[in-house]
N, C-alpha and C positions, 0 to 999 in steps of 0.2 A: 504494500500500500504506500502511498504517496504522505504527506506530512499533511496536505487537505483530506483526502481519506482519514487519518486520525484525529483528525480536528471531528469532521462528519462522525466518525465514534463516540466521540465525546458532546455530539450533538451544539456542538458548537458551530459557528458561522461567521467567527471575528477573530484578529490575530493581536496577540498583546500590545503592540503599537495603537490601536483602534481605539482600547479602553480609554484612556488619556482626549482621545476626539470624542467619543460618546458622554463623557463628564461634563467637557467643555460645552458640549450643545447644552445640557440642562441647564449650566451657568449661565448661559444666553441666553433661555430662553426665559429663564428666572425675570433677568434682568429687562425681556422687552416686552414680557405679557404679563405687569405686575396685578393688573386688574383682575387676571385669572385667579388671584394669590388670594383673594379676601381679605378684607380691612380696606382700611385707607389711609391713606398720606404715609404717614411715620412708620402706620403699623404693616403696612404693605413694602415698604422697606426695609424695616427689620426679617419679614419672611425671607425674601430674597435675597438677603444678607445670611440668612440659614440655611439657605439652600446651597447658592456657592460656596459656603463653607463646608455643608457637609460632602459635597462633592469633590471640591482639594481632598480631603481628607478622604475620602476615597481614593484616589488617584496615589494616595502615598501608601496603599499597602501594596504589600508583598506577598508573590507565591512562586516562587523559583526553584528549580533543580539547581543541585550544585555542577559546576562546569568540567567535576572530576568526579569518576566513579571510581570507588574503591574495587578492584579486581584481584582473588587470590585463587592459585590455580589447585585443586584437589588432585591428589597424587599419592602412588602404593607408598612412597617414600613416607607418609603423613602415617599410613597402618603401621609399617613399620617403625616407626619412633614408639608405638604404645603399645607397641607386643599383640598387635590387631591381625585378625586373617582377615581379606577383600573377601566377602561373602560371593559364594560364584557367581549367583545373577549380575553381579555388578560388575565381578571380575570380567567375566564374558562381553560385558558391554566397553569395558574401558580397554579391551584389545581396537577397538575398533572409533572407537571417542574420546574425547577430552572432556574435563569437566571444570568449572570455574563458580567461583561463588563469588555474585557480583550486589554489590551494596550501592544501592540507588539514595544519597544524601537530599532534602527536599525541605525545603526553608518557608513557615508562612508565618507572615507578618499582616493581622487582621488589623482596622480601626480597632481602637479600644474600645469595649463592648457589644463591638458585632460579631465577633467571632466567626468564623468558616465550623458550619457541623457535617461539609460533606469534601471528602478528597478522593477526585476519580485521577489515574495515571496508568494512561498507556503505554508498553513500549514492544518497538519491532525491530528484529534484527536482523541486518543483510537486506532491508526493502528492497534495492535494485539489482538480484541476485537471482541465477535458478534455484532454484528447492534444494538441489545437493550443498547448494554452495552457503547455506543458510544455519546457523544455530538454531537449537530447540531448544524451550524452557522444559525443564527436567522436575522442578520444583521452584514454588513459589514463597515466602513468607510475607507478613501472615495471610491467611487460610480461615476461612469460617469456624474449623476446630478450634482453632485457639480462642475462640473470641471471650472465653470463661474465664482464662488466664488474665488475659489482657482490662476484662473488667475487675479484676484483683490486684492489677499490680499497675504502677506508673513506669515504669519501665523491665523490660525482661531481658536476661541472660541466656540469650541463642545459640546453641553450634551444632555445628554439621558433624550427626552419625556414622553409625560406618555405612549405614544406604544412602549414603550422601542425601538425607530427609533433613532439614531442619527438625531441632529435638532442645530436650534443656537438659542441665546437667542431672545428674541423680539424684542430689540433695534440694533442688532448686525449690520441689511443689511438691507435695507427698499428696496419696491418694488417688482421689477422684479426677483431679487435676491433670496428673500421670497418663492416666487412664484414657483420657477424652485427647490429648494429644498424640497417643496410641506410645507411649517409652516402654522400652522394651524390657522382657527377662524382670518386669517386677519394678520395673520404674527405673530400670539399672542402664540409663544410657551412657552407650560409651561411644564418645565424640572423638573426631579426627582432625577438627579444626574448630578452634575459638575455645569458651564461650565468647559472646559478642554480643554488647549491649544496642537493645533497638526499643526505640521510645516509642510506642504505637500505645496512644492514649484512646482509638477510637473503637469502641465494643463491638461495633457492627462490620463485619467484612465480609465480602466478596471477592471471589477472584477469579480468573479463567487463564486458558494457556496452557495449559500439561500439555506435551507433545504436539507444540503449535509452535510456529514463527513468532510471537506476539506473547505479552504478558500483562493482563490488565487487574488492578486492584479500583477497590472501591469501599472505602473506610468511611464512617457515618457514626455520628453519635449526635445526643444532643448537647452537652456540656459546650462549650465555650473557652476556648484559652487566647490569652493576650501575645502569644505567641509561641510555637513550635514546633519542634525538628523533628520530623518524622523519617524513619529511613526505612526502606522498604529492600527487601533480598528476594535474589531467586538465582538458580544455580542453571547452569548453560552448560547445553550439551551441544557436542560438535564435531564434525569429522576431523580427524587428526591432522589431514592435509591442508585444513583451512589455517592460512595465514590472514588476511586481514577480515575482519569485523568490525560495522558500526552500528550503532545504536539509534536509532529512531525514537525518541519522546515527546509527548504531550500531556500533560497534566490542567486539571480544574477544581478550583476550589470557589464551590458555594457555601452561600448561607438560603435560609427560609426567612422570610418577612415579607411585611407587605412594600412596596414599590417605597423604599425612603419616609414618606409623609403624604397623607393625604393632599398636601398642596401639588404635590409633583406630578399627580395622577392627571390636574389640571393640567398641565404643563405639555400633558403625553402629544396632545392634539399637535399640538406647533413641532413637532420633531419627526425627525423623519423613523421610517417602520421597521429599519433596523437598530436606531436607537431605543424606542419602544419595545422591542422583544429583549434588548440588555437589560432592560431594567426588569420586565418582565422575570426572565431569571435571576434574579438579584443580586446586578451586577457583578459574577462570575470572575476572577483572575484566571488567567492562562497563562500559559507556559509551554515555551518546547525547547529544543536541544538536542542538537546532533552531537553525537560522540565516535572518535575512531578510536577505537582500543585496541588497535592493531600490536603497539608496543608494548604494552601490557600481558602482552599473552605469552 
């Protein structure tokens, strides 16, 4: 898929540069339909004056990928350091593939008090490539399963098993908790890489991509934070002979509310119909970023 093909995934229709023109229209139109505003004189000023305001202050948050992924490559060498055997399914697979555990860094900066409660991010690999010539997401974090976890803890300690599955240590959660993230032998996981801390504050997940090109997450809560880092993993499978790889991303981050303020609703008439559907989705941040991780590998 093309970088407008992941934008159309994410049911978007505007590129980050856009948001900053779409702001600017309500500011405008604030300022030349005061009548629409209700009141009068002063008080019809003062609205207007609240509207451009809240709209700068929209325009100044943030929701960005970092411009460097973290990349560590999975290898017998990694069994070997912990007296591990490569379980054969795996074994059998890695005569034939590589595998990599790649950490997706993802920065949001809401207005204060509006907070983002939804974070959709896509990503594809090799876009302009045949099929052979393409990584496959082999595993993702987090996953629906975890979501139990994730509602218990402000941050968790991740690392990669010997099925190269995302897992937690053995001492990290006892029980029930064990159980629903599937650790193995009694809750007795034995990791080949990390632990690794990852901040996923949102309860609700989705995700798709096993044995696809593409890897899509969609975190959702309702809570509210003033800002933060969220980092997302998924482990890349790939034919041995591939040398370069890049990454395709697009990421959004909404809120729910209604359109700003009732006054703004007035507003909608005078702007054009793709300004109207921004707001409509409550004004939305985007994000994309191409990555070559060719040297990394």
């Amino acid at each position: 898929m093309s970088l407008d093909d992941l934008y159309a995934e994410l049911e978007l229709d505007f590129k980050p540069e856009e948001r900053s023109l779409f702001l600017s229209e309500i500011s405008s139109a604030a300022r030349s339909h005061r009548s629409e505003l209700g009141g009068e004189g002063a008080e019809q000023d003062e609205i207007s004056r609240q509207i451009e305001s809240l709209a700068a202050r929209l325009d100044s948050e943030t929701a960005v990928f970092s411009p460097v992924l973290d990349i560590m490559p999975l290898r017998r060498q990694e069994f070997q350091k912990r007296g591990l055997t490569v379980p054969l399914p795996l074994a059998e697979r890695m005569r034939r593939y590589k595998f990599y555990l790649v950490n997706v860094p993802i920065t949001l900066v809401p207005m204060p008090g509006w907070g983002f409660i939804q974070l959709d991010c896509i990503l594809e690999f090799n876009p302009d490539q045949p099929t052979a010539k393409r990584p496959l997401t082999y595993q993702v974090f987090p996953e629906q399963k975890w979501e139990s976890i994730i509602k218990a803890s402000q941050g968790l300690q991740v690392g990669i098993d010997e099925n190269f599955e995302f897992n937690l240590p053995m001492d990290v959660m006892p029980g029930v908790a064990q159980a629903e993230v599937g650790l193995k032998a009694g809750g007795k996981a034995r990791l080949v890489l990390g632990p690794f801390n990852y901040n996923i504050r949102r309860p609700k997940v989705v995700s798709r991509g096993y044995g696809n090109v593409f890897a899509h997450w969609r975190l959702e809560g309702e809570e509210t934070f003033e800002q933060e880092d969220p980092k997302l993993g998924l482990i890349l499978q790939m034919p041995k002979d591939l040398k370069e790889v890049t990454i395709l991303g697009v990421l959004k981050a909404s809120r729910r509310f209604h359109p700003f303020t009732a006054h703004v609703r007035h507003l909608m008439q005078y702007v054009r119909s793709r300004t109207k559907k921004f707001v409509d989705q409550g004004a939305p941040l985007v994000d994309d970023q191409k990555w070559d991780i060719s040297k990394q590998l």
